[in-house]
N, C-alpha and C positions, 0 to 999 in steps of 0.2 A: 601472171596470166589474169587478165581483167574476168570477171566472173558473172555471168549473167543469168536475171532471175526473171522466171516469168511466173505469170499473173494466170491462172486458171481464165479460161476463158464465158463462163457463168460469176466470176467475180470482179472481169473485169468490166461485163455488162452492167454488174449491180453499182461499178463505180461509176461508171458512164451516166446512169440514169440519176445519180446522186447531185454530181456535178449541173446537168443540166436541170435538175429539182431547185438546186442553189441558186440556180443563174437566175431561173424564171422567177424564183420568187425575189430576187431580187429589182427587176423593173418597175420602175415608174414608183420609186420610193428613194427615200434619202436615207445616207446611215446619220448616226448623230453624229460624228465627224462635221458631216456637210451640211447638217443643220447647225453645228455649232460654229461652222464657218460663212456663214450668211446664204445659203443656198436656198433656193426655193422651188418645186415640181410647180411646171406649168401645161400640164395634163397628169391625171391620176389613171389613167387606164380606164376609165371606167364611162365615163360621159365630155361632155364639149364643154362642161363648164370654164369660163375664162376666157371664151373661144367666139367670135363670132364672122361672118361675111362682112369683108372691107364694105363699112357705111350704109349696112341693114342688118337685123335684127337677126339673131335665128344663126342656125347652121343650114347649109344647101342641104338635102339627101343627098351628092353625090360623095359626102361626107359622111363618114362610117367608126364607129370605132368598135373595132376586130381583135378577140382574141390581146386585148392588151395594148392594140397600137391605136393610135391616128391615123386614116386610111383616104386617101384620095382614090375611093373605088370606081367614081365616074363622072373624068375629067370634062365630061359636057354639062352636066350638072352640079360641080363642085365649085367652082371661083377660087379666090384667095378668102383666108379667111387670116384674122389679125388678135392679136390678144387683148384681151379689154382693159390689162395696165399697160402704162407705157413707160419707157427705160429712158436714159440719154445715158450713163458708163454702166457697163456690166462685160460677166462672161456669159457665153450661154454654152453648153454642151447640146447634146441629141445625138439617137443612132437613127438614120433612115434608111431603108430600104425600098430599091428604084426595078421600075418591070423595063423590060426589052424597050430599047427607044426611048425611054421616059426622060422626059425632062422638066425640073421644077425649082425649085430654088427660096431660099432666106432673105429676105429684107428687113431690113431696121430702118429705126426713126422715121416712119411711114407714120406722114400726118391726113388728116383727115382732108385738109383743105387739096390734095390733091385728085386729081380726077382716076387715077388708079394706083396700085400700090408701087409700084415702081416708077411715079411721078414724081416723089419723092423719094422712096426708099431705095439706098446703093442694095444691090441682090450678091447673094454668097451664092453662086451657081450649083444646081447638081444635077448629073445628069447619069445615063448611061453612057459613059467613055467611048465604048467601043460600038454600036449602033446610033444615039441618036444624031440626029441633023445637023442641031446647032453646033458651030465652031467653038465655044465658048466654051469651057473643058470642067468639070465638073471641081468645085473649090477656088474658081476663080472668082473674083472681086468682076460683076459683068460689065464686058467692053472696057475696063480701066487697067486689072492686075490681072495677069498670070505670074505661076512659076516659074523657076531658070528649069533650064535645060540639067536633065537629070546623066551624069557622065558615066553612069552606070550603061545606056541605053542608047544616050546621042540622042532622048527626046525629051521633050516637056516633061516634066517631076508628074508622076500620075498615082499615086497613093491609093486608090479605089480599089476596092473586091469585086468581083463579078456580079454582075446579077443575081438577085436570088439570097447575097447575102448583106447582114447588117452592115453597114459601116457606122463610122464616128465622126461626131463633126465638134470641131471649138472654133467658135468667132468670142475672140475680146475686141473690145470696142473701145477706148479711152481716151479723154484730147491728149494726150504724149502719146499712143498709137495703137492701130488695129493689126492684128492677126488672124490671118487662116489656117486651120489645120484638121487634116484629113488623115484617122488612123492613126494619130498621136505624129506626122510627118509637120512639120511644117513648111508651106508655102510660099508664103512670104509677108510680109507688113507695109501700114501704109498710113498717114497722117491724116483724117482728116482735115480738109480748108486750108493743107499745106498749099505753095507754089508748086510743085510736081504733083498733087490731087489735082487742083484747080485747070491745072493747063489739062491733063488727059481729061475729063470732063469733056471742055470748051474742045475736045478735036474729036467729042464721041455722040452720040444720039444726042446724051442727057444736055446740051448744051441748047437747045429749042424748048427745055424745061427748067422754069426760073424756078420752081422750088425746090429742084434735085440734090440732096444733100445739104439744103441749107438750116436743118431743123436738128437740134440737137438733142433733143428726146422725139421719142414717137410708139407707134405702136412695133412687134412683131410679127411678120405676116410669112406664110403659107404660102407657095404658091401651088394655084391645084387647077390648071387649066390645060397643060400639055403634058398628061398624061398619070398612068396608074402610079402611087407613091405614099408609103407609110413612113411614121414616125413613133418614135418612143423614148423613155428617158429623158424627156424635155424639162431642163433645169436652168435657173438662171442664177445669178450671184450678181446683184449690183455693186457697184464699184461706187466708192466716192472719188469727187472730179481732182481734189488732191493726189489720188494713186494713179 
């Protein structure tokens, strides 16, 4: 007979509040694990430091940081904003947290010489799944990758939480290849400057844009114009182009 034990109900609160004590204090810091493993925080919870609006000065005010996150509080006033080093191989992690309809999105290797950041920069899409507009599904590679079809469902692989809660995101970047993954799921991968990149490109937008993916380092960028969107946990690990 299996035997079952329960947990007083004022002890199981005091463990509850313990757990999420752990969690919180643990944001937007490294252990030494992930310092010892080349990781680096590229926000501290605290200020924009590192942080600026693609090709001016300063953070917009529609750009906030809340309670520990990065916060796209008011997408008329926000823009994209981009990080002041720039990568060509790494990982990055971050949790983000998307409002009803929201949609916004990851770019790399976003060069300056372009006229916005997605003139350059391939976008790691995120969205609200289930309200926003765009067709574009939130974790896809925009207009080039999606996922297979999930056979669990008979629909697209959709790894996202509802609204309201954090997710997870990992983009690795490296010339032998990229990955998406959402919630520890993964997506799928993808070459850059490969023959199967190059053609989907030449049959999407980005193909009326001669610098789109042609830049092998670049900035990180934000983006914060369609809609409310916080971030946290933002860490990167550069990669040497040997791995």
């Amino acid at each position: 007979m299996k035997r079952v034990f329960l947990i007083p109900l004022a002890l199981a609160a005091t463990l509850a509040l313990r757990v999420t004590a752990a969690d919180e204090s643990s944001i937007n810091t490294l252990t030494d694990a992930e310092k010892a493993a080349g990781w680096q925080l590229l926000f501290d919870g605290k200020d924009f430091n590192g942080w600026h609006n693609f090709k001016r000065e300063g953070v917009r005010p529609g750009w906030q940081v809340k309670d520990g996150a990065l916060v796209c509080a008011d997408p008329h006033n926000a823009g994209d904003i981009v990080t002041t080093g720039q990568y060509d191989w790494f990982e990055l992690q971050l949790d983000y947290n998307i409002s009803v309809a929201g949609n916004s999105g990851i770019m790399f290797h976003v060069a300056d010489e372009g006229g916005a950041v997605w003139a350059t920069g391939p976008e790691f899409q995120l969205e609200d799944n289930k309200e926003a507009s765009d067709p574009i599904r939130c974790g896809w590679l925009y207009a080039l990758y999606q996922p297979p079809t999930d056979p669990s469902t008979g629909k697209t692989l959709d790894a996202t939480k509802p609204v309201g809660e954090w997710n997870h995101v990992r983009l690795l970047v490296t010339p032998a290849k990229c990955e998406h993954d959402i919630n520890g799921v993964k997506y799928f991968e993808y070459v850059l400057g490969s023959d199967d990149f190059n053609r989907r490109v030449a049959q999407s937008k980005f193909a009326k844009m001669p610098g789109f993916a042609k830049f092998n380092r670049g900035h990180i960028a934000l983006q914060g114009d369609h809609g409310q969107v916080s971030f946290r946990n933002i860490k990167i690990r550069p990669i040497p182009a040997s791995q």
